[in-house]
C-alpha positions, 0 to 999 in steps of 0.5 A: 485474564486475571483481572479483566480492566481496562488497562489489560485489555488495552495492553493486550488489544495493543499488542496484537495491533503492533504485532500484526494481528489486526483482525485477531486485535477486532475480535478482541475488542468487540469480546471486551464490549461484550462484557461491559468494560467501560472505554475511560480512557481513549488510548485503546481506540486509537490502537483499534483504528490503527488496525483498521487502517493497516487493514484499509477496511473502511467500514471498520474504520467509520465504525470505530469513529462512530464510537469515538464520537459516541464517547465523546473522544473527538478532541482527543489528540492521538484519537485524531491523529490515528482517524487522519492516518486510517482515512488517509490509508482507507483512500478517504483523502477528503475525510482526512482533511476534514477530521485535520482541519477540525484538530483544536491541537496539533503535533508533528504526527498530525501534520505528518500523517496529512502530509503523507496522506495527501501525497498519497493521493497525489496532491503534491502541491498540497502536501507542500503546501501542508509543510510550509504551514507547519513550518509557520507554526514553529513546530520543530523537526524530527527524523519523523517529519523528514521520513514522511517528507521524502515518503511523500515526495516519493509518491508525486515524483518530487526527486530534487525536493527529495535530496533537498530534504535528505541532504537538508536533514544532514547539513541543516539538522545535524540529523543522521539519516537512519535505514528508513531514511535511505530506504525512502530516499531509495523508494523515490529515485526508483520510482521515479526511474534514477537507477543508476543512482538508486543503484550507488545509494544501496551500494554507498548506505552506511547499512547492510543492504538486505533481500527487501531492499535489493528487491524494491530495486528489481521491482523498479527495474522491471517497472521501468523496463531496465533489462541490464539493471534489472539482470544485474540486481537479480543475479546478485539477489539470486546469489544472496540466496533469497527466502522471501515467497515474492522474491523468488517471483519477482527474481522470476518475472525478472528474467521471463521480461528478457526471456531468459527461460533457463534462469527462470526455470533455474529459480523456480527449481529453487522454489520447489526444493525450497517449497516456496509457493506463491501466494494466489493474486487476489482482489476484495470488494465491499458493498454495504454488508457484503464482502466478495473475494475475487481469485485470479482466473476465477471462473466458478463464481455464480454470477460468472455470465453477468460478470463476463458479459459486462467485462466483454462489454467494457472491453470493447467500449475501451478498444474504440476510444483508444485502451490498447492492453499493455501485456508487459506484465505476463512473463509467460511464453504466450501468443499475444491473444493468450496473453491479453486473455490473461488480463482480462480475468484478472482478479481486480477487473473481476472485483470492478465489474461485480460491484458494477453490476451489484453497487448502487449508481454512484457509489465509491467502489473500494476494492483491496489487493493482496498484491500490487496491481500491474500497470494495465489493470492500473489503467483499466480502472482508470478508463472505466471510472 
């Protein structure tokens, strides 16, 4: 770098985080620390705690907040907002709200990225809440606050507050809904299970819908185990000629739910002549300094027997007070005991019962899946905690 300052390296930090290259942009900014540069100027911290939270590593996170505090930067307004955003992503709900409730100033992204948060976490009443006290502030709306409104009434199951928000938007704000509007809009009705209208809304959008939002759809079919949609969306996606790895497994898993075996034999022919491989299921935890990778089905780990053991045991403690395995989620032609066996080493009960076995006695177990967790190890965790 021809003059290393701490304006190019800001620039060059920032460009990795905005690109995707998070762990590459950590590398990069410990390099900078290492040389001396002196942090003037608090922008490049909120860049670096944005990579934190789209990594959802905690411990990065806290770390960079230590330095935040170190330098004197907490009253920051972008600093805050981006800690409020990596909390909230790194499912620390609670410190979220205490760095949002310490904020001296805020803005339409501070109030937006607790809302979401919250919602996220599935305090619907106080992420309405948060909203009616940013409406008393007398701060204005933009298209901003609208996506995070409807993206958190998505995940708490709001469906009539969220057409209220959407058709709000248009009628009372004169605002056109964009892409990621409807894309919400889309998430929420299939999450909630209106596919019909999820259906009309991608059909009816004044945009092209693309193989992204085709397969949310069919993610959602299959969630709520709607086999004539879900046939219908997945012979249309199928004829788009698909390249996304996921969607090829999800269009897979589709037909395997109906036992439709020729048409999944059918896709997974188009994976090979198109090489597509899929990408293996796995689940990472961290305990103090130590980071376990956990792979589906693993069986080499060293401490496998301990593991085993305690996963046997939980098994069985489950049974008795009612746990019935909800296999739905193997698409294979299997006996039913084959595919109970198939949950159970699952790569995320692998990850709880490791940090059961190792964790201290009350600590918080953070484990982060490259894939989205099926509906029984859902429950699984659920029961166990």
């Amino acid at each position: 770098m021809p003059t290393e300052n701490l304006l190019s390296w800001t620039a060059w930090i920032s460009g990795l985080v905005q690109s995707g290259h998070w762990v590459d942009s950590f590398y990069l900014f410990m390099e900078m620390q290492s040389k001396g540069i002196d942090i003037v100027d608090p922008f490049i911290l909120s860049s670096i705690i944005g990579a934190s939270a789209n990594l959802a590593v905690l411990g990065l996170g806290k770390q960079i907040h230590c330095l935040v505090m170190l330098l004197g930067y907490e009253s920051s307004l972008f600093v805050s907002n981006a800690l409020v955003d990596m909390y909230a992503k790194c499912s620390d709900v609670l410190s979220a709200k205490k760095i949002f409730g310490e904020m001296i100033q805020r803005d339409i992204v501070s109030w937006t990225s607790i809302i979401v948060g919250t919602a996220q976490h599935g305090l619907a009443e106080e992420a309405l809440s948060l909203y009616d006290q940013m409406l008393s502030t007398g701060l204005k709306h933009n298209e901003v606050t609208f996506v995070g409104l409807i993206y958190a009434c998505s995940h708490v199951g709001l469906v009539s507050k969220g057409r209220y928000f959407f058709n709000s938007m248009i009628k009372d704000y004169g605002m056109s809904p964009s892409l990621q509007h409807c894309t919400c809009l889309l998430d929420l009705l299939s999450r909630s299970g209106h596919l019909e209208e999820a259906e009309n809304l991608i059909k009816t959008m004044p945009f092209k819908p693309d193989e992204a939002t085709w397969a949310a759809l069919l993610s959602a079919c299959n969630h709520h185990r709607n086999t004539d949609i879900g046939i219908r969306v997945a012979d249309h996606l199928l004829s788009l000629t698909p390249e996304d790895p996921s969607t090829f497994i999800l269009l897979s898993n589709t037909y395997a739910s109906a036992a439709m075996w020729e048409s999944v034999s059918k896709v997974r022919r188009l994976m090979v002549d198109m090489e597509i491989r899929r990408e293996p299921g796995y689940s990472c935890i961290v305990l103090g300094k130590e980071s376990k990778l956990f792979l589906a089905g693993e069986t080499s780990h060293p401490e496998k027997d301990e593991i085993f053991g305690l996963l046997k045991e939980l098994d069985a403690e489950m049974k008795r007070r009612g746990y019935i395995p909800d296999t739905s989620s193997v698409l294979h032609d299997l006996e039913q005991q084959e595919k109970e066996m198939h949950l159970f080493w699952l790569s995320e009960r692998l990850a709880v019962a490791y940090g059961l076995l190792k964790g201290i006695p009350g600590t918080v177990l953070h484990i982060v899946k490259n894939l989205r967790v099926c509906g029984d190890c859902h429950t699984y965790c659920f029961k166990v905690h």
